[in-house]
C-alpha positions as CSV (number, residue, x, y, z in Angstrom):
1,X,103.3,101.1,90.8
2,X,101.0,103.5,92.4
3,X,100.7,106.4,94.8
4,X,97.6,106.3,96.7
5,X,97.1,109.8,98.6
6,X,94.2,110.0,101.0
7,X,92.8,113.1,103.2
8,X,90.5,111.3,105.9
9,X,89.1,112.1,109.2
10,X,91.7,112.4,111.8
11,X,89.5,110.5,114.3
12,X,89.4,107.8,111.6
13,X,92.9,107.2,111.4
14,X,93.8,104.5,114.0
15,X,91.5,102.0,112.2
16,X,92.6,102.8,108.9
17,X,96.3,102.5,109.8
18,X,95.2,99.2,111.4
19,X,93.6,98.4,108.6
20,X,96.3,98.6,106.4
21,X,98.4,96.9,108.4
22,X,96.1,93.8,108.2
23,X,96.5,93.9,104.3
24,X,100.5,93.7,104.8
25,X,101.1,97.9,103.3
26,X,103.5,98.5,106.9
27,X,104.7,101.8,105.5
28,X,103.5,104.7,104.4
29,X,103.8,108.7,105.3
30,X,101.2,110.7,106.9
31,X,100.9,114.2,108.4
32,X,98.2,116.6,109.7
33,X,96.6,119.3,106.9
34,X,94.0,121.7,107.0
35,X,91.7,122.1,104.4
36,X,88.7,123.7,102.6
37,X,85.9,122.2,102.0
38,X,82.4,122.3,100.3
39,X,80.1,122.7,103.8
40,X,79.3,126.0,104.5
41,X,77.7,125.4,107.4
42,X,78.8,125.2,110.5
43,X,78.3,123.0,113.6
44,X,76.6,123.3,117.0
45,X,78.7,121.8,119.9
46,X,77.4,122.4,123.9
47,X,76.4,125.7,122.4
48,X,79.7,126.8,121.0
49,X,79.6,127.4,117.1
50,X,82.4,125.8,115.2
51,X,83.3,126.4,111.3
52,X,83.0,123.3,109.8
53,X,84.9,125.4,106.4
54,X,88.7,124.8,108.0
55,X,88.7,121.5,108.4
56,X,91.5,119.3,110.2
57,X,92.5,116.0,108.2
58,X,95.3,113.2,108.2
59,X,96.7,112.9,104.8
60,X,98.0,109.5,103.8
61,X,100.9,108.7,100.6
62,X,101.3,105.4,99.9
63,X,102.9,103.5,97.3
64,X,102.0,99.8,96.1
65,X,102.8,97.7,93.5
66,X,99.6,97.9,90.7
67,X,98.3,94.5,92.1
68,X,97.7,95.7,95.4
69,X,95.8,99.0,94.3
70,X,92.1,98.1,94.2
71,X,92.9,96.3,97.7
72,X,94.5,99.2,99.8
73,X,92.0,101.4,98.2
74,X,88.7,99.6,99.6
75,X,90.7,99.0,102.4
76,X,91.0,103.0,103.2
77,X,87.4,103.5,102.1
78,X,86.2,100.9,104.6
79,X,88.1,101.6,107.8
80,X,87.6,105.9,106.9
81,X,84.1,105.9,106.1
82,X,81.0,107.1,107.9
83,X,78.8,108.5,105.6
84,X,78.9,111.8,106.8
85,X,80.1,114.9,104.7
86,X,83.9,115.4,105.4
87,X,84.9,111.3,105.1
88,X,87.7,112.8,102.4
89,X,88.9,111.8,99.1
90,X,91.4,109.2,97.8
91,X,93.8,110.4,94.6
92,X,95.8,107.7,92.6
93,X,99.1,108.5,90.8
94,X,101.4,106.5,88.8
95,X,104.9,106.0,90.0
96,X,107.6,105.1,87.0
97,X,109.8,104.1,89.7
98,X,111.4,103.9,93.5
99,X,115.0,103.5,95.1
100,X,116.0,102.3,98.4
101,X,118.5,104.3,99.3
102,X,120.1,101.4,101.3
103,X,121.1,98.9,98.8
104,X,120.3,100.5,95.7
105,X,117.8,98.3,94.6
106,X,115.5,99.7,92.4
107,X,111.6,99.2,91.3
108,X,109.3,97.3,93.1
109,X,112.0,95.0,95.4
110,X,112.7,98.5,96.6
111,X,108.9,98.5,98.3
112,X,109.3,95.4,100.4
């Protein structure tokens, strides 16, 4: 099993989430972060000067059986991507194993 953790674009996460969805991964956690990233520069907006340094992000943890890793990774990198600097990174993680609480099972049965 794997743990996929993505920072992306908060404006990018509706179509990812759809995305995933599509592919049949229905659950996963998320949550707003901050971060720090490589640009320096900052951004121009109806005159008003923004820090493009702090920069506000949607970070994603899901876990998958090993087939379905390659699969939810394009996945992310095709509904988050625009090409600009900022589209955020994806990390991978091995998991040695999962419980549902609920009825005990164990291992992968435990992520259906």
């Amino acid at each position: 099993m794997k743990k996929i953790e993505a920072i992306i674009r908060k404006s990018r996460f509706k179509a990812v989430k759809d995305a995933l969805h599509e592919i049949e991964v229905n659950f996963f956690t998320y949550w707003d972060v901050t971060g720090v990233g490589n640009e320096k520069k900052g951004q121009t907006y109806r005159g008003i000067s923004y820090s493009t340094s702090d920069i506000q992000r949607r970070y994603l943890s899901i876990v998958v059986s090993d087939e379905f890793e390659e699969k939810t990774i394009q996945t992310i990198i095709e509904a988050s991507k625009t090409g600009e600097v900022g589209d955020g990174k994806i990390f991978v993680s091995d998991i040695q194993n999962v419980y549902r609480i609920r009825t005990e099972e164990k291992g992968e049965q435990a992520l259906s």
